[in-house]
C-alpha positions as CSV (number, residue, x, y, z in Angstrom):
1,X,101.1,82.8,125.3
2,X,99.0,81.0,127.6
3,X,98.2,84.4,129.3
4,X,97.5,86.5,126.1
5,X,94.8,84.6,124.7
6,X,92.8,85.1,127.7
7,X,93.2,88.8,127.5
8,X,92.5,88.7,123.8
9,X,89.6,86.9,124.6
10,X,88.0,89.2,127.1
11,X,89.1,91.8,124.1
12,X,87.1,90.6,121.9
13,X,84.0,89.9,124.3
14,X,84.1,93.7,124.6
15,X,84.3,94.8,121.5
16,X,81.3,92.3,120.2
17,X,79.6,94.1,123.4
18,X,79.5,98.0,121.9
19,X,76.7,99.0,120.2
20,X,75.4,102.5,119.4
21,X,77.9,105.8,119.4
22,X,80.3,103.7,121.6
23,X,80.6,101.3,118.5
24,X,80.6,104.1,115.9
25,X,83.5,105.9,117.9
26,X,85.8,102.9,118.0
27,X,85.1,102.1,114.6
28,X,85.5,106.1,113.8
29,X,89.0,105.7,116.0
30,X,90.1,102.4,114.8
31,X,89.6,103.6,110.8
32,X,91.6,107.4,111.4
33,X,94.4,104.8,113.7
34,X,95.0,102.8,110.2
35,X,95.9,105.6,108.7
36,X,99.8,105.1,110.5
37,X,100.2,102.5,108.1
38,X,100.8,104.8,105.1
39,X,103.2,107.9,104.6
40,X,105.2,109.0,106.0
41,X,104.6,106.6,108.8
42,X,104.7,103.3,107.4
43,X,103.7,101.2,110.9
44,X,101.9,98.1,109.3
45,X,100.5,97.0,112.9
46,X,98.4,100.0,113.1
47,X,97.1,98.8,109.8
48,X,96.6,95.5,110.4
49,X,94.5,96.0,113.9
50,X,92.4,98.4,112.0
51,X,91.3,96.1,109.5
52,X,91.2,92.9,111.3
53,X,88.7,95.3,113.8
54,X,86.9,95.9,110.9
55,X,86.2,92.4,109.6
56,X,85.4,91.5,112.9
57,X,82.6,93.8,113.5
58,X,81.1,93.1,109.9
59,X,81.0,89.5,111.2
60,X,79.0,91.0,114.7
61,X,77.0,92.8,112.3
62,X,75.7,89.9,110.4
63,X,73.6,88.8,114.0
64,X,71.7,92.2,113.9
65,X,68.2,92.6,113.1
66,X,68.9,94.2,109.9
67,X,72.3,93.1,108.9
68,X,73.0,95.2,105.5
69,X,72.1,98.0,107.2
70,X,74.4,97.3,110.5
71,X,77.0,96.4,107.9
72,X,76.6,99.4,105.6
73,X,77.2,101.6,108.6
74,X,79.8,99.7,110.6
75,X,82.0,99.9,107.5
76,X,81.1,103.8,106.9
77,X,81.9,104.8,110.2
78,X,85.4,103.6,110.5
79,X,86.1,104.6,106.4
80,X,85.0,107.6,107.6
81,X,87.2,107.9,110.2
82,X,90.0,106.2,107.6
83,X,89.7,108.8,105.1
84,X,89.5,112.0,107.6
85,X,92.5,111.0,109.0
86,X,94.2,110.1,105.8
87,X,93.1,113.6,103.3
88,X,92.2,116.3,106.2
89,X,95.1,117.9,104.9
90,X,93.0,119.3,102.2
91,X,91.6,121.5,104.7
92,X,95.2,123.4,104.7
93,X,93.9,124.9,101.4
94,X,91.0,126.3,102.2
95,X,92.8,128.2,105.0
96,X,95.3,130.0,102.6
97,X,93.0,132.7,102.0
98,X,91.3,132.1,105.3
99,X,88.9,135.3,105.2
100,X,87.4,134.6,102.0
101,X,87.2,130.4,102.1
102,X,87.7,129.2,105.8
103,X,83.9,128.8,105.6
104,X,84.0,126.3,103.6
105,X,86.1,124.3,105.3
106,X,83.5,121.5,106.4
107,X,84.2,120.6,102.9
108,X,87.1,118.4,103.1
109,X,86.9,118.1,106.7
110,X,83.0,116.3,106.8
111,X,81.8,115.9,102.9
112,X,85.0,114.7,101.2
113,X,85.6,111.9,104.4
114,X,82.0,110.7,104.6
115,X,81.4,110.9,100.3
116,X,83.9,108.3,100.2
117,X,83.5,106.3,103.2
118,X,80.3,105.2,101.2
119,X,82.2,103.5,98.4
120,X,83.5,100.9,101.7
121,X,80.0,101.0,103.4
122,X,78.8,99.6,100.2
123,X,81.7,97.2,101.1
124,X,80.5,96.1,104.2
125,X,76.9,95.6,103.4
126,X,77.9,93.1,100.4
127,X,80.3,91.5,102.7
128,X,77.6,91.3,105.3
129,X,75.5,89.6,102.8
130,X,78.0,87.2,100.8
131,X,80.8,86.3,102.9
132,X,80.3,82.9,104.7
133,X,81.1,81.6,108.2
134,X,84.7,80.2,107.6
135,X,88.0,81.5,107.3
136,X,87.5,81.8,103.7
137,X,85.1,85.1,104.2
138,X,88.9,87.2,104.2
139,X,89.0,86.2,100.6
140,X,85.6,87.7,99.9
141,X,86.3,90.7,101.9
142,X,89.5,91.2,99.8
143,X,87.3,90.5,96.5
144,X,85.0,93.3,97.9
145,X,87.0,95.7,99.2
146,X,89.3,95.5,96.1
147,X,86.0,96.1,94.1
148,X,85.2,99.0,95.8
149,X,88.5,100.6,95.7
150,X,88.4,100.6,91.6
151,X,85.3,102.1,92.0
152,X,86.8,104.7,94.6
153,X,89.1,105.2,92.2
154,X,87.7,105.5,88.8
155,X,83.8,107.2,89.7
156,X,83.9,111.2,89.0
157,X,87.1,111.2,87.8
158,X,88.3,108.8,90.8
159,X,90.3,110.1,93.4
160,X,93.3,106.6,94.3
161,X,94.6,108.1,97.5
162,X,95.7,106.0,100.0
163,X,95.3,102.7,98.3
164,X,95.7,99.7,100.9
165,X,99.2,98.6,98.7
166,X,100.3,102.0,99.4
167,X,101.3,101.1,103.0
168,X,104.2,99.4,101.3
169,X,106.7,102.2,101.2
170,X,108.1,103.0,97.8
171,X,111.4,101.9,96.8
172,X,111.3,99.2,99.2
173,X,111.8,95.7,98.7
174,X,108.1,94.8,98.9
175,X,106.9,97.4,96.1
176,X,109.0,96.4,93.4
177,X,106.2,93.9,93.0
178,X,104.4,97.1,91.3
179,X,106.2,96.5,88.0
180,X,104.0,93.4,88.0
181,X,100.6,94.1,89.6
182,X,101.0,97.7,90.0
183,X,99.6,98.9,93.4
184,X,96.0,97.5,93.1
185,X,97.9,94.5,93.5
186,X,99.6,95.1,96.0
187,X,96.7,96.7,97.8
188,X,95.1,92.8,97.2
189,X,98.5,91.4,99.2
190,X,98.0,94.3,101.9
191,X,94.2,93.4,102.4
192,X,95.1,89.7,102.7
193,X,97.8,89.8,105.1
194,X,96.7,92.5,108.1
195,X,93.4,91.2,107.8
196,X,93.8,87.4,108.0
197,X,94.0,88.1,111.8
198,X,90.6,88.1,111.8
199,X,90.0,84.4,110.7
200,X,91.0,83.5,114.0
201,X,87.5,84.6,115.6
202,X,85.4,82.1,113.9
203,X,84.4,78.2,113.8
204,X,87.0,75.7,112.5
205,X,90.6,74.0,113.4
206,X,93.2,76.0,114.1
207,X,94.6,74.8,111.2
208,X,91.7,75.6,108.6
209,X,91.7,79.4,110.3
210,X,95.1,79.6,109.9
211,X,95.1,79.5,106.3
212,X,94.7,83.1,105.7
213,X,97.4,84.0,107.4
214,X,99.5,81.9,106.1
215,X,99.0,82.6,102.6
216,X,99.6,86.2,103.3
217,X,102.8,85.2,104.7
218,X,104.3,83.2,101.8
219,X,102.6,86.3,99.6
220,X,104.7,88.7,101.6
221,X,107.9,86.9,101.4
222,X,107.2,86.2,97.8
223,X,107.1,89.9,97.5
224,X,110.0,90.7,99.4
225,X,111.9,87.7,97.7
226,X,111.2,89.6,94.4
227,X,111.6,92.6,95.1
228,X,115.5,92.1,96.7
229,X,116.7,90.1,93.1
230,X,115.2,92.9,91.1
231,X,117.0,95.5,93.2
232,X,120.3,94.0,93.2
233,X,120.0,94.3,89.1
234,X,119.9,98.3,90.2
235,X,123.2,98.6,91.7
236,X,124.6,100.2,88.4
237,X,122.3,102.8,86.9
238,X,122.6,103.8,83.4
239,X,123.0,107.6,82.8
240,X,121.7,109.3,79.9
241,X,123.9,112.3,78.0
242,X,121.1,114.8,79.4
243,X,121.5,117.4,82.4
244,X,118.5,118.7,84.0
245,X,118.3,121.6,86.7
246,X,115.7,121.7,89.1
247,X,114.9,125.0,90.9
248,X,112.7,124.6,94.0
249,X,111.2,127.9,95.7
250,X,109.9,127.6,99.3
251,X,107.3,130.3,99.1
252,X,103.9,129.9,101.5
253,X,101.0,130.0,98.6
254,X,99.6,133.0,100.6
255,X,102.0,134.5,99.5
256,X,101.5,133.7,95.6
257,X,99.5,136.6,94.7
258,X,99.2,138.1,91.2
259,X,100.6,141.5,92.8
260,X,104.0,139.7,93.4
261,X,104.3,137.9,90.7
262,X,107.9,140.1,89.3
263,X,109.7,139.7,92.5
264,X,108.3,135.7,92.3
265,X,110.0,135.2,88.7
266,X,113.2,137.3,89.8
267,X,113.9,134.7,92.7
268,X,113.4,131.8,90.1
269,X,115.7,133.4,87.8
270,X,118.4,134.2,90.1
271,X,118.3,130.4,91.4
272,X,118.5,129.7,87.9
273,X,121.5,131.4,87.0
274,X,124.2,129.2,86.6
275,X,123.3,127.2,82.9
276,X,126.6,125.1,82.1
277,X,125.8,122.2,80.4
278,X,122.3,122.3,81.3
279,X,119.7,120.9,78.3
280,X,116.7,122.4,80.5
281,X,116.0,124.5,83.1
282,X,112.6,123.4,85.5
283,X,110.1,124.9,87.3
284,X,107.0,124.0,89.4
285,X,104.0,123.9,89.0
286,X,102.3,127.5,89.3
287,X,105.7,128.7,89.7
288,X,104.8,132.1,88.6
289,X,101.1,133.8,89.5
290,X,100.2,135.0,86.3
291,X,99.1,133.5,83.0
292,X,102.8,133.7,81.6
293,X,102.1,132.6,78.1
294,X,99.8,136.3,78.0
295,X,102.0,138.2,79.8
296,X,104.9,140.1,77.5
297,X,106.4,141.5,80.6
298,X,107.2,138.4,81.9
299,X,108.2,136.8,79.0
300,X,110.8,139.7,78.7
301,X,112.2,139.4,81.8
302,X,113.0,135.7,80.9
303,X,114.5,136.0,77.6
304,X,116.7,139.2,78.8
305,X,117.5,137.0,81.5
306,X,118.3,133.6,80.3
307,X,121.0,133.0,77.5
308,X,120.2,131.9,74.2
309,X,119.5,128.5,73.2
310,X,118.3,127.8,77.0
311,X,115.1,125.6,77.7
312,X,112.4,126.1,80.6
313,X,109.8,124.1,81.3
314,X,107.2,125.3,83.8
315,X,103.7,125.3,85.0
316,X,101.1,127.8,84.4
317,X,97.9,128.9,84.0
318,X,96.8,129.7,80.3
319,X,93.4,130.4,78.0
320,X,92.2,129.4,75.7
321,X,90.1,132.5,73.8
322,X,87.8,132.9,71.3
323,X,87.3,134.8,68.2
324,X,86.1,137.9,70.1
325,X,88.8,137.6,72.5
326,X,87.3,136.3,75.6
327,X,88.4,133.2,77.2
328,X,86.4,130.5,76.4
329,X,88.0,128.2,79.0
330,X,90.8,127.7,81.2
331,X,93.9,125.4,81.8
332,X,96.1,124.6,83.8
333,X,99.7,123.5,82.0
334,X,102.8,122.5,81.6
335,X,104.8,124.6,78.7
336,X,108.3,124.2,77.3
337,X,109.8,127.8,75.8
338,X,113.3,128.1,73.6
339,X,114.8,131.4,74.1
340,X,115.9,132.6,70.2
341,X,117.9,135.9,69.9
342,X,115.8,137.4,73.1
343,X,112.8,136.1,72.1
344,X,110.7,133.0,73.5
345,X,109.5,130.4,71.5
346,X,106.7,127.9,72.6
347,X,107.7,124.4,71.8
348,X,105.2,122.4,73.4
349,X,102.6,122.2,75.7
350,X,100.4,120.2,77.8
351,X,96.8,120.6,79.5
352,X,96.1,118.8,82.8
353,X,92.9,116.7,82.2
354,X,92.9,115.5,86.2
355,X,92.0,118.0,88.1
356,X,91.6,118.5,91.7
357,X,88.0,119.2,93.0
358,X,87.3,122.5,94.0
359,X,90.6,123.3,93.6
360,X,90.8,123.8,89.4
361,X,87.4,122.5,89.1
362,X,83.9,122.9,90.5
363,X,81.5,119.4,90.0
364,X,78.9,121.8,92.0
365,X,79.4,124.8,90.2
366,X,75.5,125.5,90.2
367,X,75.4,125.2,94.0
368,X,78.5,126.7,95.2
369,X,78.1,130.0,92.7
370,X,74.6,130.5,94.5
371,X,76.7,130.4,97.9
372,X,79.5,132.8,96.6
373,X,82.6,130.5,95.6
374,X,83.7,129.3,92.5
375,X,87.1,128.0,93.1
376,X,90.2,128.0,95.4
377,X,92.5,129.5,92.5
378,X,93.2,133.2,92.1
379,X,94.2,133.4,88.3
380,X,91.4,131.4,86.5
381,X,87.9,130.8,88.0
382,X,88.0,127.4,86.8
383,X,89.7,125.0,84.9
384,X,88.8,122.9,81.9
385,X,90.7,119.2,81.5
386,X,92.7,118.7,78.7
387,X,92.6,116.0,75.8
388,X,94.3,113.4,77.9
389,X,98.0,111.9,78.5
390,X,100.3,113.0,75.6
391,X,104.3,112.6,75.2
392,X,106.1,115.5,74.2
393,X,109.3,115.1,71.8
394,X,111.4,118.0,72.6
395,X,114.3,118.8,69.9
396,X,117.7,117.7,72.2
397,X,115.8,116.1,75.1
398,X,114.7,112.2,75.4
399,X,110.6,112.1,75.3
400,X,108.9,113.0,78.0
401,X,105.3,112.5,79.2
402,X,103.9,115.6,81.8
403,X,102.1,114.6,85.1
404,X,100.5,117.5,86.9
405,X,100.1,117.5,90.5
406,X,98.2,114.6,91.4
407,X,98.2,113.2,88.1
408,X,100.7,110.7,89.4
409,X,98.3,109.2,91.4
410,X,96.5,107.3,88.7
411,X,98.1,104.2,87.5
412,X,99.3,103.9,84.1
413,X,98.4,107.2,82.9
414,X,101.2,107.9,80.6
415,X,100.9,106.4,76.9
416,X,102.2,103.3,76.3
417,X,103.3,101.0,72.9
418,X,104.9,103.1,70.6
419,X,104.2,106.6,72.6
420,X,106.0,105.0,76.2
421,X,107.9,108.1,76.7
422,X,111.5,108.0,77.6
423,X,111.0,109.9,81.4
424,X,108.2,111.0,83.7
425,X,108.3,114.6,84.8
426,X,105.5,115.6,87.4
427,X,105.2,119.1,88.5
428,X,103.6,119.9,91.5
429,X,102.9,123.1,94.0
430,X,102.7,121.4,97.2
431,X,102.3,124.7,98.9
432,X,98.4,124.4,99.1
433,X,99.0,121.9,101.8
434,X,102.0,122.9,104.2
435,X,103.9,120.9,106.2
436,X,101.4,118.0,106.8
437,X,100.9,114.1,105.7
438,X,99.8,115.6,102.0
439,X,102.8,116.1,100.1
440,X,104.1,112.7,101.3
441,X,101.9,110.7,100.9
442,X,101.6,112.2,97.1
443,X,105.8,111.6,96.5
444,X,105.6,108.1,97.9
445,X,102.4,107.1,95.3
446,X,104.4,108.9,92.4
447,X,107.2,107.1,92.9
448,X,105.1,103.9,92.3
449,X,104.5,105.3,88.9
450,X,108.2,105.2,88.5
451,X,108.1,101.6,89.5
452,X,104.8,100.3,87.5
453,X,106.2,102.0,84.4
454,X,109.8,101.2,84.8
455,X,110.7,104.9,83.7
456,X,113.0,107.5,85.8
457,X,110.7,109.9,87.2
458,X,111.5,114.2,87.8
459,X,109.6,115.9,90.2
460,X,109.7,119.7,90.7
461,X,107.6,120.7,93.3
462,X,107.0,124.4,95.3
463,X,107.2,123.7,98.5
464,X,107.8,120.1,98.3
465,X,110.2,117.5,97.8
466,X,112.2,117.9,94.8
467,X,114.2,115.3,92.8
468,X,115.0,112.3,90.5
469,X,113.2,109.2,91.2
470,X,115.0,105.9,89.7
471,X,112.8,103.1,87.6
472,X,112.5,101.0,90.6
473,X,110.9,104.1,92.8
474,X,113.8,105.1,94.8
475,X,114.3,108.8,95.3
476,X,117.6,108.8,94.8
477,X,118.5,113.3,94.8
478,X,116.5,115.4,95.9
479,X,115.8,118.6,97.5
480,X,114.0,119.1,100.9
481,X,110.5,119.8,101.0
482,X,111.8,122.9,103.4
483,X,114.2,124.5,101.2
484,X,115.1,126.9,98.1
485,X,117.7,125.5,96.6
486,X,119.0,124.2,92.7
487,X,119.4,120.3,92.0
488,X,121.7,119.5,89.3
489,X,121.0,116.0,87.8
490,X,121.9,113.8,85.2
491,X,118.7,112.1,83.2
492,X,118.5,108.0,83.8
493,X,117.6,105.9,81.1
494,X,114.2,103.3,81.9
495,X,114.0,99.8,81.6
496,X,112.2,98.1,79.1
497,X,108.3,97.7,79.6
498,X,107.2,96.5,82.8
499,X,104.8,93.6,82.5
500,X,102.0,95.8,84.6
501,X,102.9,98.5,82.1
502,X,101.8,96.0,79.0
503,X,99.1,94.3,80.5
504,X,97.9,96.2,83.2
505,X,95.0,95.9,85.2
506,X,94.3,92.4,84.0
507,X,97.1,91.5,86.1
508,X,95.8,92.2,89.8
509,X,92.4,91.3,88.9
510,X,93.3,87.3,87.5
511,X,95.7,87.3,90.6
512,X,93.1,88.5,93.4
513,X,90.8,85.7,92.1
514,X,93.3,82.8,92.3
515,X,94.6,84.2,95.2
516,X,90.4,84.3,96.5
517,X,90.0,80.8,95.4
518,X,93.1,79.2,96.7
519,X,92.5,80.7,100.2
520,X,88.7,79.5,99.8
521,X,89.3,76.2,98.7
522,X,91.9,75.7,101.5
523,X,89.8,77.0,104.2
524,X,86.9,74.5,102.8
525,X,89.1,71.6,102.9
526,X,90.5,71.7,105.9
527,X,87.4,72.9,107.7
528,X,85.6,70.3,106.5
529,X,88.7,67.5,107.5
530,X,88.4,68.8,110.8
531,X,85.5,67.8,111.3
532,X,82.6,70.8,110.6
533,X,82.5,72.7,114.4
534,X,84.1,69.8,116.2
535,X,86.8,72.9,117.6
536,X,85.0,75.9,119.6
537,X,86.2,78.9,117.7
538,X,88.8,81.2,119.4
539,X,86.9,84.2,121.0
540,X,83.2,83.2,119.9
């Protein structure tokens, strides 16, 4: 020990020392490093020496000329390196029809990392300003950062990817907390404990800069503590009467064209061949390249193909036309047919109302139409968002409420009170992304749903992982991301409501402000018992 601190020391020194691109690149480095703390990686120390770095250098920047400016950038430079690291993926989708859209690709790889590293350089020019010398600045910093985040996540639509709880792999121990605080709180424990390193650089006892930590360590094992009596309630879970099959194609989206789109469907009916006792029958998202619900062919093949009284939910494209026949707008859905007597009935259907920028929908559509692109997707030119959340009731099937694609990444989206559906089913094409961090980082947020809502969750994704997801957010079957293959399962039932399911996000916020003013009023007291700078700080 006696040897580290030195070393840590001389560390620090050098790191107060950078200034200019040198600075920006570390924090540029430090932000995209972080990034190992979510999916599929999970390594919490690469988390917790980016953000200590980063409260560290908002203290530096406090001691600059023009402090809300140093801040402001400090904080956007490494968020900007944070948020390239942790959504370049996106970049894979502009590539799948490289010759018309690979242009485009400083789109996700420049705009989309450095538009939201400004909701955290907002961050760090409000921490700059507010937070005070003492170890109690973490609690504002978590305050802030936590503000900003909702904001992140709500603005435009909102975009929650890669929230700081979501570190805390799903299923685990530590997120069952989620059925509490959901993952905003969670993100408030994350913030708290890998950045309370950073108290330690600062005036004060050991003791008074120690509090941070230490209250992110009793969090942590309060968590854990938790989390381990509400799993051993999960050794036995209840089965429903209901049997679901899940058919997952592993087909590159390049090669989703409208051209193939009869040999497409004949490979999803041949995996889906084999009906006993099934109650449904489901497909991806997009599974099919073709507005099916306009497409008699199609339909044909489906009822000729699939026996009478058979269900299939899928994804597709649909319109929505006018009284002169033109399409008046365009959705992207999730539809449940009944084949009758050779003929397929529409039971139900849902519109996706969150939909992915540039992707299904163009923000810019003014700008981008001037440059020659409307949209990623080959079937519609655009996408309009439907009314909202619904839950279907399905004659023979529990109720159900739809999530499309990244829908699961927003937090209590579903209806709740007397609509609380009985099951989650999110359909995804993950084929848009290939084989990078995307995909799972999306399955490990959606299995939070499972846990904030205390529902069993069924994901059907192309080209991604497949499966059943138990209330507590364990992925319990599943299929391989890599492979075409059927999954056979057998519907759970939920839980009752969760309390983060009733009350929401009243929950995180009243806890992040105890939590802020416990550690504050800590730090105060025993900074001020110790005697106001009577210890050097370590590293100053």
């Amino acid at each position: 020990m006696t040897g580290v601190l030195p070393r840590l020391r001389r560390l620090r020194a050098g790191y107060r020392a950078l200034s200019g691109w040198r600075l920006f690149a570390v924090l540029f480095g430090l932000g995209a490093f972080g990034v190992l703390g979510h999916a599929p990686f999970f390594i919490w120390p690469a988390y917790a020496v980016a953000l200590t770095a980063l409260v560290l250098t908002l203290d530096d920047a406090k001691r600059r000329p023009k402090p809300l400016r140093s801040g402001f950038v400090r904080a956007w430079w490494f968020a900007s390196g944070q948020f390239l690291a942790g959504t370049g993926w996106v970049a894979n989708a502009f590539l799948v029809s490289a010759g018309d859209h690979a242009w485009l690709i400083w789109a996700p790889l420049i705009l989309l990392p450095a538009g939201l590293a400004l909701f955290w350089g907002l961050a760090g020019a409000v921490y700059v300003r507010r937070a005070p010398a003492h170890a109690g600045r973490i609690a504002v910093f978590i305050l802030i950062v936590m503000a900003v985040e909702y904001l992140r996540s709500t603005v435009l639509s909102g975009f929650p990817w890669n929230l700081p709880g979501h570190v805390f792999e799903a299923g685990g121990a530590i997120s069952q907390s989620a059925a509490l605080v959901g993952a905003y709180g969670l993100s408030v424990l994350a913030l708290c404990l890998f950045s309370a390193p950073a108290a330690f650089s600062g005036p004060g006892s050991r003791l008074s800069r120690s509090v941070p930590l230490i209250i992110g360590l009793v969090l942590i094992a309060a968590s854990w503590s938790f989390g381990q009596i509400r799993l051993s309630q999960a050794q036995t879970l209840v089965e429903s009467d209901y049997q679901l099959q899940l058919v997952s194609l592993n087909l590159p989206q390049e090669e989703k064209r409208y051209a193939a789109r009869h040999d497409i469907l004949d490979q999803y009916l041949a995996l889906s061949s084999d009906l006993t006792d099934v109650d449904a029958i489901i497909w991806p998202e997009g599974a099919i390249p073709a507005m099916l619900l306009e497409s008699p062919d199609l339909l044909a093949e489906i009822a000729d193909a699939l026996p009478s009284g058979t269900r299939l939910i899928t994804g597709t494209a649909r319109t929505d036309r006018g009284l002169n026949g033109r399409p008046r707008a365009y959705f992207n859905s999730l539809v449940s047919m009944k084949i009758d007597n050779n003929r397929p009935i529409l039971e139900a259907q849902y519109d996706k109302s969150r939909l992915v920028p540039f992707g299904e929908s163009n923000p810019f559509l003014s700008l981008t139409d001037w440059m020659g692109f409307e949209s990623l997707s080959e079937i519609a030119p655009y996408y309009s968002p439907g009314s909202g959340a619904q839950t279907l009731a399905l004659d023979g099937l529990p109720s159900m409420a739809p999530l499309i694609c990244y829908e699961a990444v927003y937090s209590r989206y579903s209806p709740r009170q007397s609509n609380r559906p009985d099951w989650l089913l999110n359909i995804s094409n993950d084929s848009w992304y290939g084989n990078s961090a995307g995909p799972q980082q999306l399955l490990n947020q959606t299995q939070y749903r499972a846990i904030e809502e205390g529902l069993p969750l069924v994901r059907v994704a192309a080209a991604g992982i497949s499966g059943q997801i138990d209330p507590y957010g364990r992925l319990i079957e599943s299929i391989p991301s890599s492979s075409t293959e059927v999954l056979l399962i057998t519907l759970l039932e939920g839980l009752g409501d969760t309390p983060y399911g009733v009350y929401g996000n009243a929950l995180w916020v009243i806890a992040s402000l105890v939590l802020a003013a416990v550690m504050h009023c800590l730090t105060v007291v025993s900074f001020t018992h110790s005697g106001r700078g009577a210890r050097p700080a370590e590293g100053r």
